[in-house]
Residue, then its C-alpha position, 0 to 999 in steps of 0.5 A: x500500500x501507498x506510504x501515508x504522511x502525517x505531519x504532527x504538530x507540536x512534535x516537542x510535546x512529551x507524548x511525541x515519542x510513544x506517538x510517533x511510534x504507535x503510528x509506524x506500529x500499525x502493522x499496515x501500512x508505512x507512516x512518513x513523519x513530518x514533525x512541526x515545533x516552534x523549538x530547534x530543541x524538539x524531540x520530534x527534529x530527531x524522530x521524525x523522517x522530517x521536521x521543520x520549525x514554525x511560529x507558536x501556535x497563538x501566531x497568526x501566521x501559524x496556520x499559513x506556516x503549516x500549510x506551506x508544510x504541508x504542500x512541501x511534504x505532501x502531508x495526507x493527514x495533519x495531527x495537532x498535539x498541543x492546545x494552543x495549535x487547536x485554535x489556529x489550525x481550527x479558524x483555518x481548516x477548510x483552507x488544507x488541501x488534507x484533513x486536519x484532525x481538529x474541531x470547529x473554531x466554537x468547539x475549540x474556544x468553548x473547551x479552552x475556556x474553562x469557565x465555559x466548561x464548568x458553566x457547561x458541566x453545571x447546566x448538564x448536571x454534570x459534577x464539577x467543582x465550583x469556582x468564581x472567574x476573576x481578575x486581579x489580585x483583590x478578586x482572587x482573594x475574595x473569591x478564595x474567601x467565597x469557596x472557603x478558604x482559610x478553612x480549607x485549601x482552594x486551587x487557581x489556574x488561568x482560563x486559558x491554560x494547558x498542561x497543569x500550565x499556571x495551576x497553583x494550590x492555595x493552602x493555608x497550611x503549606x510549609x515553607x521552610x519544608x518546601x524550602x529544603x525538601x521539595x524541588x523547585x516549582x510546588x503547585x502548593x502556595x498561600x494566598x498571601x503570597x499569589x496575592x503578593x505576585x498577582x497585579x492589583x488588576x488586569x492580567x489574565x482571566x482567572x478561574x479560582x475553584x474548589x480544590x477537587x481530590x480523589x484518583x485521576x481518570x482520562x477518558x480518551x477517545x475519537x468522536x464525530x461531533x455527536x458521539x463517542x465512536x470508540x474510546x475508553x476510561x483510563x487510570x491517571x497516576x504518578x505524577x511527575x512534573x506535572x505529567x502523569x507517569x501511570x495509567x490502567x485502561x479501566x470499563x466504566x459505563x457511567x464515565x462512557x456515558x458522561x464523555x458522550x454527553x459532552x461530545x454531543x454538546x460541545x460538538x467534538x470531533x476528532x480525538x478528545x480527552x476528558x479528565x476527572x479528579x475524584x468524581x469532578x470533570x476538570x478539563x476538556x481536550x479536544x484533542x490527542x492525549x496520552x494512549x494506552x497502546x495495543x496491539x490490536x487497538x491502535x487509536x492514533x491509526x486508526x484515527x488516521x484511518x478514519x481521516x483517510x476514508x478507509x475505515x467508517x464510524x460504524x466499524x470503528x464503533x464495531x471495536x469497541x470490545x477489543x478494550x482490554x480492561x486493565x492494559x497498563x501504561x508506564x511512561x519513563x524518561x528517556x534521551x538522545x545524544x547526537x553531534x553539534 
């Protein structure tokens, strides 16, 4: 069969590794990689059979960048890794001679705003922790007073935000001097008193200050065509390091199935999402690609890529939804490359 090339952005993303390899795994076909990063420094430069840098995905050039990537490498299909390459890539879309694995721009903007999403678990009935949006300093204090803080712990992130990027736990009890001595640079755990200090008096990003949701981590991670969850399946979210969870068992539960359904049907998602969960609160939406639980007979990134081709259907992917194997176990790790200047 014809070699099929897909060019997948943000290829210094942490997953890129185990992405690109899942996607030369798939037992049917050769799969060309053209890697696309803002960075010189990206692993993809030395994974992909191509790479080629571009402006950040918040620049308006970003999708013209891409498109000329495209036309150069003969791209069949464009896979967007990050977050922030959704919302140019999206606005663009129609424009690409090839398909591109991304929602509509509305979809796109309603995931990202995560006061959107928490409004939108509310009116579903859906759980999800209750938070204020504010601006500034002043209102970041008020509103963790609102939610109960001193008395117990609240977290803030911005609206806009990805990858645990700007999160921050507010907890009266942390121990300074024990993060001082003991923790590694950059704890999620702070008073307020400090981010108070930190933050402007007005002006800044938009901030959503919430409820500090616990319990075990679960994804749920799958392909959906804007009505639907056509194949997917709950997850195991564990072990973090660095703000990337390490361990992950794929995991059957119907309810977490049912939930992702309503939500793709509302927010209208196309593509792969990701839909996390901290104790029984839904905290982050993604509609896009996300960490997999590889197996050898249920390759979601190929069979994604099939779906973009036209060489599988909804209805047959719908068809392997048994092959999930409950239990299937994750393990990420660090790896390195070394190579001459």
């Amino acid at each position: 069969m014809k070699p099929v090339t897909v060019l997948v952005s943000a290829s210094g993303a942490p997953g890129t590794a185990a992405l690109l390899n899942g996607l030369r795994a798939n037992g049917e076909r050769e799969v060309r990689i053209v890697g696309t990063d803002m960075s010189e420094r990206s692993v993809g430069r030395h994974l992909a059979d191509a790479f080629h840098l571009v402006p950040a995905g918040t620049d308006p050039g970003f999708a013209d960048a891409i498109l000329d990537v495209v036309e150069r490498e003969s791209v069949d299909v464009v896979l967007p890794q990050s977050s922030f390459d959704l919302e140019g890539l999206a606005a663009h879309r129609e424009r690409f001679p090839v398909p591109v694995l991304v929602s509509s721009p509305d979809t796109i903007h309603r995931s990202n705003d995560k006061a959107e999403t928490y409004a939108l678990l509310r009116r579903l009935g859906i759980e999800g922790p209750d938070f204020r949006r504010v601006n500034g300093a002043a209102e970041v204090a008020s509103a963790a007073a609102e939610l109960g803080y001193p008395d117990r712990p609240v977290c803030f992130k911005p609206v806009f935000s990805s990858g645990s990027r700007g999160f921050r736990i507010l907890d009266p009890t942390v121990d300074r001097a024990h993060q001082l001595l003991h923790e590694r640079p950059g704890s999620v755990a702070m008073r307020l008193e400090e981010a108070v200090e930190l933050l402007p008096d007005e002006g800044g990003p938009d901030l959503l200050v919430m409820e500090l949701a616990t319990g075990g981590e679960r994804t749920i991670d799958g392909i959906a065509d804007g009505r639907r969850v056509v194949l997917g399946h709950p997850k195991t979210r564990e072990s973090m390091r660095a703000g990337l969870a390490m361990y992950f068992v794929t995991l059957e539960d119907e309810a977490l199935m049912e939930t992702a359904d309503r939500l793709v049907e509302e927010l209208a998602i196309e593509w792969f999402f990701n839909i996390q969960l901290v104790g029984e609160h839904v905290i982050e939406i993604n509609p896009r690609i996300s960490t997999i639980v590889y197996q050898e007979d249920l390759n979601l990134p190929w069979l994604g890529v099939k779906r973009a081709l036209g060489e599988i259907s909804d209805e047959e992917l719908a068809s392997l939804r048994g092959r999930v194997r409950p239990g299937r176990t994750a393990l990420r790790y660090f790896d390195q490359l070394e190579w001459d200047a």
